[in-house]
KEKE-3310 file (N, C-alpha, C; in steps of 0.2 Angstrom, whole numbers, plus 5000, padded with zeros to 4 digits):
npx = (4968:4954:4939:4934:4948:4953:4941:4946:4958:4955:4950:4939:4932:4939:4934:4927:4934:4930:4920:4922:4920:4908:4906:4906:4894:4885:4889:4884:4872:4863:4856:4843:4844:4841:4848:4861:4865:4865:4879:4885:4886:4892:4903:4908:4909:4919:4929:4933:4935:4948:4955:4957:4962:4973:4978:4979:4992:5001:5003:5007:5017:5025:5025:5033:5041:5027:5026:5035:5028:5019:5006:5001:5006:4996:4990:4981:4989:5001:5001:5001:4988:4984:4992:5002:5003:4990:4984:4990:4984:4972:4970:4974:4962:4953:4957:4954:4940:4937:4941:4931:4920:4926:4924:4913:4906:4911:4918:4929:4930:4939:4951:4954:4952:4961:4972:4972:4976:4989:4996:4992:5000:5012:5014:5014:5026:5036:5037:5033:5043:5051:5053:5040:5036:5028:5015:5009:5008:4997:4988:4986:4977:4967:4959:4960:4949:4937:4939:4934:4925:4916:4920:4913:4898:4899:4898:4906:4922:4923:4938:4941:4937:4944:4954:4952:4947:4963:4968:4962:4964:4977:4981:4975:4982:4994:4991:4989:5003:5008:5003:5007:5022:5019:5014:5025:5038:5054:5058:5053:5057:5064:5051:5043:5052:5053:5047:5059:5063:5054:5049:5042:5039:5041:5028:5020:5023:5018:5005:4999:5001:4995:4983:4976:4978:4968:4956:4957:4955:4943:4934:4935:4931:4917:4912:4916:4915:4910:4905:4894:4888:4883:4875:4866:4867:4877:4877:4883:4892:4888:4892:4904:4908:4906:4915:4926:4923:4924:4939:4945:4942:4945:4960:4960:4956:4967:4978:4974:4970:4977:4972:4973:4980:4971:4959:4947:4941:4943:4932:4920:4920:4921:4909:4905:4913:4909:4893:4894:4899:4890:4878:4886:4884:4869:4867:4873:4868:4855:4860:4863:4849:4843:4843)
npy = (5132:5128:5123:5120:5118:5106:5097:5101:5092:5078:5073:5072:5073:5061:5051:5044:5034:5023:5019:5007:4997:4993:4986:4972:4970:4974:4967:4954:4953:4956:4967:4972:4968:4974:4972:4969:4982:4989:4983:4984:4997:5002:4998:5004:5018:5014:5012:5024:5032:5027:5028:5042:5044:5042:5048:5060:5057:5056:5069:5075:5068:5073:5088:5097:5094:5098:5110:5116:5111:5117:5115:5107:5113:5122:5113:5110:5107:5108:5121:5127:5128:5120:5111:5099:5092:5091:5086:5073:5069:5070:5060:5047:5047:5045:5033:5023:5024:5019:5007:5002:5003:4992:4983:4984:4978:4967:4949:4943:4957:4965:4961:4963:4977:4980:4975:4984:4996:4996:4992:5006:5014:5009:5013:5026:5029:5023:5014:5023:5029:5021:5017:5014:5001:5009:5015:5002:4995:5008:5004:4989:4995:4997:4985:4979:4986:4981:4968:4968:4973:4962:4952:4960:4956:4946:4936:4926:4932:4936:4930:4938:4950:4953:4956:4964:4977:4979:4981:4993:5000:5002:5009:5022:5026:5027:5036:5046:5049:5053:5063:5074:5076:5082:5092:5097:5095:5098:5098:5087:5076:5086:5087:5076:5060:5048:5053:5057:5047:5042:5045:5054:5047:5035:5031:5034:5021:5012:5013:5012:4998:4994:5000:4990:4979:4980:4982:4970:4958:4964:4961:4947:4944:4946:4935:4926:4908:4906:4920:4920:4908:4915:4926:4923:4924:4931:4943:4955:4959:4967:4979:4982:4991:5002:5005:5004:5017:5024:5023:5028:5039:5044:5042:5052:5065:5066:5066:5078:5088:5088:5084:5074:5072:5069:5057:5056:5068:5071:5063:5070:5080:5082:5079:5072:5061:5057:5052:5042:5034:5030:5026:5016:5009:5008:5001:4988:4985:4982:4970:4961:4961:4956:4945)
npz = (5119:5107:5105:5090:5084:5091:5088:5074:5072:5075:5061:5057:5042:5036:5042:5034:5027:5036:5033:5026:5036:5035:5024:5023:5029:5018:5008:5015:5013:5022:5022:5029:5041:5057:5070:5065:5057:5069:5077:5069:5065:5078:5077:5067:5075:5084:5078:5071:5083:5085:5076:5075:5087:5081:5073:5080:5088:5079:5073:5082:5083:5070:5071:5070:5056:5049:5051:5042:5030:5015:5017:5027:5038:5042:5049:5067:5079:5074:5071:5082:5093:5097:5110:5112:5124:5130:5116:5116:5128:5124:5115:5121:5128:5118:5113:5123:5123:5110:5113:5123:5117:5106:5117:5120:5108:5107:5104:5091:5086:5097:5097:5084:5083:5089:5084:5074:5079:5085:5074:5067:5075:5075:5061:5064:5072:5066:5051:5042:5037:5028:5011:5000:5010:5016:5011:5007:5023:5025:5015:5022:5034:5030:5025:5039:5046:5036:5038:5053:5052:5048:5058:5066:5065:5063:5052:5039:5026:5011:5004:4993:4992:5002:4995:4987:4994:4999:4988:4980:4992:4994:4978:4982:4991:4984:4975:4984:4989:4977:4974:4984:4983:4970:4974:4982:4976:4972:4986:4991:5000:5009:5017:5020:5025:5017:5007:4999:4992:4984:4966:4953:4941:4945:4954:4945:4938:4949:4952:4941:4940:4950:4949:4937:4944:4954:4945:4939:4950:4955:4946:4946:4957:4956:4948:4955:4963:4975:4977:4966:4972:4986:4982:4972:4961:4945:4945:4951:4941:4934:4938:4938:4925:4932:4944:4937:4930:4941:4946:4937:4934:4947:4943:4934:4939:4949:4939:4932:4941:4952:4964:4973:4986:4997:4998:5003:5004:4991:4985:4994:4987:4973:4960:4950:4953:4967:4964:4958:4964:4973:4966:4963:4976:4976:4967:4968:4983:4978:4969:4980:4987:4982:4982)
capx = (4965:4947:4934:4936:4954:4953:4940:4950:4963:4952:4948:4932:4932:4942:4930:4926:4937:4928:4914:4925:4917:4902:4908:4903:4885:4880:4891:4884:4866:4860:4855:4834:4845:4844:4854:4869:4867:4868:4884:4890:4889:4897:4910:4912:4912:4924:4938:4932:4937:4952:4959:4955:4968:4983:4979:4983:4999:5004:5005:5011:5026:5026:5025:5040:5039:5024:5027:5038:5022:5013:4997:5000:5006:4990:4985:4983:4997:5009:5001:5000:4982:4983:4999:5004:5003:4982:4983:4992:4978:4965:4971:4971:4953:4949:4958:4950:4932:4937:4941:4926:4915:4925:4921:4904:4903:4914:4921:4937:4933:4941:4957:4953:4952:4969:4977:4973:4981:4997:4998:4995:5006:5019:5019:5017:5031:5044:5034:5031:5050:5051:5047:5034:5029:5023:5007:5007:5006:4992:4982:4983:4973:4959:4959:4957:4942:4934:4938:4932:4919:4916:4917:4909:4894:4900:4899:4911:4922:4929:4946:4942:4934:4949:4961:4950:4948:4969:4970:4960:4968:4985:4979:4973:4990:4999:4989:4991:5009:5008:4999:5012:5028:5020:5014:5031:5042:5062:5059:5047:5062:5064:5046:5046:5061:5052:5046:5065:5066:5052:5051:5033:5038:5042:5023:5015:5022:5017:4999:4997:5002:4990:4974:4976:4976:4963:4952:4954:4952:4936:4929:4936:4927:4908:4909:4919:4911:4907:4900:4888:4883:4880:4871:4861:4868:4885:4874:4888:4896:4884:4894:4911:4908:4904:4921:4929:4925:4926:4944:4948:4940:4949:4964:4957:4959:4974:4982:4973:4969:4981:4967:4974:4981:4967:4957:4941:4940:4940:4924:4916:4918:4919:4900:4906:4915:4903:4887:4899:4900:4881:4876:4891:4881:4865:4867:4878:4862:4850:4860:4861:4845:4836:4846)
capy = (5127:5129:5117:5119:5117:5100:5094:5099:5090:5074:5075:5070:5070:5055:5045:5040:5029:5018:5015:4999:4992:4989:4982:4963:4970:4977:4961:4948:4951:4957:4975:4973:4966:4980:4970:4968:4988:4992:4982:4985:5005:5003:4994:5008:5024:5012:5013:5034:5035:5025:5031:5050:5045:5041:5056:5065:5054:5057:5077:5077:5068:5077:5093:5101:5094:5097:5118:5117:5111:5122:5115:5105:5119:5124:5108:5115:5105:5113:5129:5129:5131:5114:5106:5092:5087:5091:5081:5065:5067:5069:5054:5041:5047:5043:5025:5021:5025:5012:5001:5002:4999:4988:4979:4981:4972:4959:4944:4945:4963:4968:4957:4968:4983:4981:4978:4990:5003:4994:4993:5013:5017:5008:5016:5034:5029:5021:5012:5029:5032:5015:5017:5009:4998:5014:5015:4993:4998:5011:4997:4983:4998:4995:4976:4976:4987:4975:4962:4974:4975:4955:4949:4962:4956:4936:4933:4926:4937:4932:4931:4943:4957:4956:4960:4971:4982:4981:4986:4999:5006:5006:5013:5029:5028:5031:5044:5052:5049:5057:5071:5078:5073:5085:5097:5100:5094:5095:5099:5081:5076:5087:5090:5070:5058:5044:5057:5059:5041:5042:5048:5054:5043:5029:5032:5032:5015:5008:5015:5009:4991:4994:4998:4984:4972:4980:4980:4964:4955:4965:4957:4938:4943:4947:4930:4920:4904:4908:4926:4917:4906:4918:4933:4919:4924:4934:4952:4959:4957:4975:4985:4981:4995:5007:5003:5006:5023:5028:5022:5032:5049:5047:5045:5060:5070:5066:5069:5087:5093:5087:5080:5066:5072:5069:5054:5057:5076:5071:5060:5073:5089:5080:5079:5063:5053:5052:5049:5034:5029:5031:5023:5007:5005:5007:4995:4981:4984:4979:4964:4957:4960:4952:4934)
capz = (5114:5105:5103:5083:5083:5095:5081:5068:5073:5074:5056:5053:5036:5038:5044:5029:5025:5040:5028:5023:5039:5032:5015:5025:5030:5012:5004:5015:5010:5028:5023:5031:5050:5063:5077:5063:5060:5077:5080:5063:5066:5084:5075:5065:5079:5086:5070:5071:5087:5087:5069:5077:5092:5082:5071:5086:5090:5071:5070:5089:5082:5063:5070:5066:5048:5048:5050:5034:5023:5014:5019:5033:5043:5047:5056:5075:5082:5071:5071:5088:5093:5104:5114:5113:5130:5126:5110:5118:5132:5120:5110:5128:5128:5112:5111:5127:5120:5104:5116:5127:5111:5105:5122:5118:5103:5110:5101:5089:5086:5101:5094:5077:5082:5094:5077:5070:5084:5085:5068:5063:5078:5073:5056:5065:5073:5059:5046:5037:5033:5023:5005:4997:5017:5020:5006:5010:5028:5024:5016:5026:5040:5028:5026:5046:5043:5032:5042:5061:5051:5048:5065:5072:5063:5063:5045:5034:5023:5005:5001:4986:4994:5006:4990:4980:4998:4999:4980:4980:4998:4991:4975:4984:4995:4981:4973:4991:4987:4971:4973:4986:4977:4964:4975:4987:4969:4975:4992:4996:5004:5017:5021:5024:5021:5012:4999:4996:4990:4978:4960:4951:4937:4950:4959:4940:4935:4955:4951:4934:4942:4957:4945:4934:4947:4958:4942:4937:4958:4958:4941:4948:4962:4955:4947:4960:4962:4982:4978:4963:4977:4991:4979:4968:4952:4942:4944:4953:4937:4931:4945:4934:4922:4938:4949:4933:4929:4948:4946:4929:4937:4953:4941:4929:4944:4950:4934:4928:4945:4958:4971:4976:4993:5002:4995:5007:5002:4985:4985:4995:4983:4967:4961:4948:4961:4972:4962:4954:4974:4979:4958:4965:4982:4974:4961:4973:4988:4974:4970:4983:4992:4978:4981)
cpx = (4957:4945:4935:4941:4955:4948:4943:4954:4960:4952:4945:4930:4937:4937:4927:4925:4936:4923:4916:4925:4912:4900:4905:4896:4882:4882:4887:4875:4860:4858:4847:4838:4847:4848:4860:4870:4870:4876:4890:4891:4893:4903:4914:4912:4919:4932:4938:4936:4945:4958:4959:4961:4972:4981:4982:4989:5003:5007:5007:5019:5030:5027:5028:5040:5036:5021:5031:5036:5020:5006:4997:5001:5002:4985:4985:4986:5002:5007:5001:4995:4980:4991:4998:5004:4992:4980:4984:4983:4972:4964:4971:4964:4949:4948:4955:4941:4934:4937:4936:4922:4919:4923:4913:4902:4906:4917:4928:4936:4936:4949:4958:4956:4960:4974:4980:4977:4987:5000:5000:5000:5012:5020:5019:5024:5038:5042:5034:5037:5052:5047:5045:5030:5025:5017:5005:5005:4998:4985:4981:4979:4967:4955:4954:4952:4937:4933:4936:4927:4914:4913:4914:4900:4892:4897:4906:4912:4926:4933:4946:4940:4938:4952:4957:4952:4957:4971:4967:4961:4974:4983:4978:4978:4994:4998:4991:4998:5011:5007:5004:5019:5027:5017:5022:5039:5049:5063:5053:5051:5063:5060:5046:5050:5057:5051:5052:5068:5061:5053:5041:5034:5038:5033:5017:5015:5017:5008:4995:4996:4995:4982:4974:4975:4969:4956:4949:4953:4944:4931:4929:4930:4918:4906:4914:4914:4905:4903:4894:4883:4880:4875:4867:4862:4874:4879:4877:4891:4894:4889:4903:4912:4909:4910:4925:4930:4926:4934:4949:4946:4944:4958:4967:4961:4966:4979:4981:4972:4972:4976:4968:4976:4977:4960:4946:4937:4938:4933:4919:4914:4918:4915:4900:4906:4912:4896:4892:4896:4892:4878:4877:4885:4876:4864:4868:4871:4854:4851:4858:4856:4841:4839:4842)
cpy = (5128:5124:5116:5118:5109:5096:5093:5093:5081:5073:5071:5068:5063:5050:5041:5035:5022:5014:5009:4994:4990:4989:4976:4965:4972:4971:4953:4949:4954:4964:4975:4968:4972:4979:4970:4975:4990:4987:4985:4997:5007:5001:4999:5016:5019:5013:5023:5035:5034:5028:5040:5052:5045:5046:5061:5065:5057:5063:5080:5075:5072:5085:5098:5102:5097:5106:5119:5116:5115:5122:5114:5109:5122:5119:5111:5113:5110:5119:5132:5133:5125:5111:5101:5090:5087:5087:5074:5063:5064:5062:5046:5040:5042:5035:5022:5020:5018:5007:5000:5002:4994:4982:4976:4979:4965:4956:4946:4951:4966:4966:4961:4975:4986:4981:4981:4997:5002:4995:5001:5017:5017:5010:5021:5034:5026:5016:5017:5033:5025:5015:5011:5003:5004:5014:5006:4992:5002:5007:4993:4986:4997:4987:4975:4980:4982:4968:4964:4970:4967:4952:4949:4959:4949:4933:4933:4931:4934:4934:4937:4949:4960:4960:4964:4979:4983:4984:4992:5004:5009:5010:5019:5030:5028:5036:5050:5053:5054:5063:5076:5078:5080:5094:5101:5099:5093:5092:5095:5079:5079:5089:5081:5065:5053:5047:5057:5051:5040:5045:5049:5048:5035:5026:5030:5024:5010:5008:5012:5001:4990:4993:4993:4981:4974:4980:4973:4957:4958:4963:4948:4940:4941:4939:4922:4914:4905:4916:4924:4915:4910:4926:4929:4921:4929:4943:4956:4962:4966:4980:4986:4988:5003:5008:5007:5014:5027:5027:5026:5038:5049:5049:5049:5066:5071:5069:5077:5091:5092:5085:5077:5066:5070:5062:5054:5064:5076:5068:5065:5080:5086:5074:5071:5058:5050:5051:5043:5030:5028:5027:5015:5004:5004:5001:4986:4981:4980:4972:4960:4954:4956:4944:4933)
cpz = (5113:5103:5096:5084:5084:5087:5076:5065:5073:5067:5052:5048:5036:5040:5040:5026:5030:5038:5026:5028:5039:5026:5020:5025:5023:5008:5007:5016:5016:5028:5029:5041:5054:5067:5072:5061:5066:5077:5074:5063:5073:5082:5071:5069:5083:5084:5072:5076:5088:5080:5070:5085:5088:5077:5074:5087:5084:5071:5076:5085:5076:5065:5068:5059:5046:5047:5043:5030:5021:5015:5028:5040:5048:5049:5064:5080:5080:5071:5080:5095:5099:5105:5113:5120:5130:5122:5113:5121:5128:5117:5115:5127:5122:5112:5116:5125:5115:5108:5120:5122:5109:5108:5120:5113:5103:5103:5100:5087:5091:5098:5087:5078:5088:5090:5074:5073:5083:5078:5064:5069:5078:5066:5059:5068:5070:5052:5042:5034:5030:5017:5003:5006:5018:5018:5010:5017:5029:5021:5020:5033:5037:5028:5033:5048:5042:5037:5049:5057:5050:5053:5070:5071:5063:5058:5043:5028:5017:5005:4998:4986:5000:5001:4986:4987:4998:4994:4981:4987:4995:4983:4977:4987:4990:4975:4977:4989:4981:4971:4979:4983:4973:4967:4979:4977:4974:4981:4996:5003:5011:5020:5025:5021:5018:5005:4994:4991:4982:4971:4957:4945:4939:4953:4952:4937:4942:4954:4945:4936:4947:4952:4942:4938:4949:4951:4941:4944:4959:4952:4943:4953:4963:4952:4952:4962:4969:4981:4973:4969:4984:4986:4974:4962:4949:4941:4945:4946:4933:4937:4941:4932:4928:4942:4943:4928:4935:4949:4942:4931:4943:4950:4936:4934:4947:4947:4931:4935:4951:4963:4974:4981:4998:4998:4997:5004:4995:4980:4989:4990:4975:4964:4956:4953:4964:4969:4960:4961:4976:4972:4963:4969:4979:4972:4965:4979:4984:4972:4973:4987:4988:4977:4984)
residu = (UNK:UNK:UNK:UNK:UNK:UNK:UNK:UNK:UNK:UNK:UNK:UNK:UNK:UNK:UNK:UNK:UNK:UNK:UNK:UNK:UNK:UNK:UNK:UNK:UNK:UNK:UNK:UNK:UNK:UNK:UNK:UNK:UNK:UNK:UNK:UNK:UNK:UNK:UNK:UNK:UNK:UNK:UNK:UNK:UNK:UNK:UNK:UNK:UNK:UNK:UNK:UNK:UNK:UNK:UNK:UNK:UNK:UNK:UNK:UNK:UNK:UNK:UNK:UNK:UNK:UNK:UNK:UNK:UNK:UNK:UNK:UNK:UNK:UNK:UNK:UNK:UNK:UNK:UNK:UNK:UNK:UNK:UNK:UNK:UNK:UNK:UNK:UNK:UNK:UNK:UNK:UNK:UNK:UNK:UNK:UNK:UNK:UNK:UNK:UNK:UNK:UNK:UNK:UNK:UNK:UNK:UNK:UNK:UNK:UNK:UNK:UNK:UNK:UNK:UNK:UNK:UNK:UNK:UNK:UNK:UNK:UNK:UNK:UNK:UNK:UNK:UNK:UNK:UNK:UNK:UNK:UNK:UNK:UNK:UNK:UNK:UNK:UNK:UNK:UNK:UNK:UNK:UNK:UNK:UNK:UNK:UNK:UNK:UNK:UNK:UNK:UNK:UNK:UNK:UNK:UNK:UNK:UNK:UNK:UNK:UNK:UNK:UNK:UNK:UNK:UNK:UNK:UNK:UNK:UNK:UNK:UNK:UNK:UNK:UNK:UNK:UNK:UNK:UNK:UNK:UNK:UNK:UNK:UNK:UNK:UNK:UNK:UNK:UNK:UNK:UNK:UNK:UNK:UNK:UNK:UNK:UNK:UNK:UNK:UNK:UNK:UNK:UNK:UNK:UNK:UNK:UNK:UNK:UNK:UNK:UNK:UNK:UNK:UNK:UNK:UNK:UNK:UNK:UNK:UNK:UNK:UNK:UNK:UNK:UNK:UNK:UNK:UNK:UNK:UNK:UNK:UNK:UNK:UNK:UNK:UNK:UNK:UNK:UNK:UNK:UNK:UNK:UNK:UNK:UNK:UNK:UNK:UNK:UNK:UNK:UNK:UNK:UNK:UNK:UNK:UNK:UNK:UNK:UNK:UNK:UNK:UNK:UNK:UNK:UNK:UNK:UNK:UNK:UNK:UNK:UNK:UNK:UNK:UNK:UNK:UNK:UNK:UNK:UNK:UNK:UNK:UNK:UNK:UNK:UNK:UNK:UNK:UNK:UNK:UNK:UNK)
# end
């Protein structure tokens, strides 16, 4: 086993998706508090650490299948660069670490972040052959993010920035869905068996339903009566147009350049996306600070 491989296998790039723990510190107006950073970035190496354990749990149990992909093949479980009796190891360590932060930041994130392990456990272990729970599943890991992220900080978190975070999760879980569908085509099926239940035309209509809501919960949202009152005015409301083309470019990509496998990887290489994303914050850091 090699130190790269051990990392790989962790996969960092993934940690991205934890940034949805400090959606409450940038929404709830606290950007100029050091003490809610600090708890709010421990809150998020906590999720890293413990979403980097069942990655490990995942492609220890996948790994067969996971020899029959064309990509995945070369994770280093399946290629056999690390054992699996290494990898579980590695993955104790890690959930211990989350859980010894999330000691340290105490309250109900420790009840948060317990959640969340049982929950991505139990889809790596049978949630993830149920179609459609599986994407529904895959968001509700983001939700409890958001909310980690909430009480690690002890502010209140709106309703609507729950369901914009679960729309826009499952939206990229069923572009993930999409995108291998169209890369594996007949043979989804037997790389893994829920793919076998999908269809691409099936995954376009679920996508199309998914954007339209998550569009229209994240404009309720910028004038909801509670975000007026806590940002001092419908300013949010300039971020709409912005959300709106980072959701047509993500699903630009999907449709001309197949991307969508990896939803992290494609904010990080595609130079739109992320100035969209770095514009959003900008613009949403400005509101608020200026309540």
């Amino acid at each position: 086993m090699t130190g790269s491989a051990l990392v790989r296998s962790l996969r960092p790039e993934q940690w991205l998706k934890n940034g949805f723990v400090l959606a409450p510190l940038v929404f709830s107006g606290r950007l100029d508090d050091s003490a809610a950073w600090a708890r709010g970035l421990l809150a998020v190496a906590a999720f890293c650490a413990a979403s980097s354990a069942v990655y490990l749990v995942n492609d220890v149990l996948d790994r067969e299948s996971d020899r029959r992909h064309p990509t995945k093949r070369d994770r280093p479980i399946a290629a056999g660069e690390i054992s699996a009796g290494a990898a579980l190891a590695t993955a104790v360590l890690l959930a211990a670490a989350a859980l010894a932060a999330a000691a340290a930041v105490g309250g109900w994130f420790q009840v948060v972040l317990g959640a969340y392990l049982a929950l991505v456990v139990l889809y790596s272990a049978v949630l993830k052959r149920v179609v459609f729970i599986d994407v529904l599943v895959l968001a509700a890991g983001f939700v409890l993010r958001v909310v980690g992220g909430a009480v690690a900080i002890d502010v209140p978190v709106s309703r609507w920035l729950l369901l914009c975070a679960y729309l826009l999760a499952l939206y990229l879980a069923l572009g993930k869905r999409r995108s291998e569908l169209a890369l594996l085509g007949d043979d989804a099926g037997s790389h893994r068996e829920v793919l076998g239940h999908y269809t691409l035309a099936l995954v376009d209509q679920a996508i199309g339903v998914v954007l339209g809501a998550t569009v229209l919960a994240y404009t309720l949202y910028t004038v909801a009566p509670d975000t007026v009152a806590k940002v001092g005015s419908e300013g949010l409301m300039a971020t709409v147009p912005i959300v709106l083309y980072g959701l047509f470019r993500y699903l630009f990509l999907l449709h001309t350049q197949d991307l969508g496998g990896s939803p992290t990887r494609v904010l990080v290489t595609d130079r739109p996306l992320l100035i969209t994303v770095v514009v959003w914050l900008g613009v949403a850091a400005v509101v608020v600070g200026t309540s």
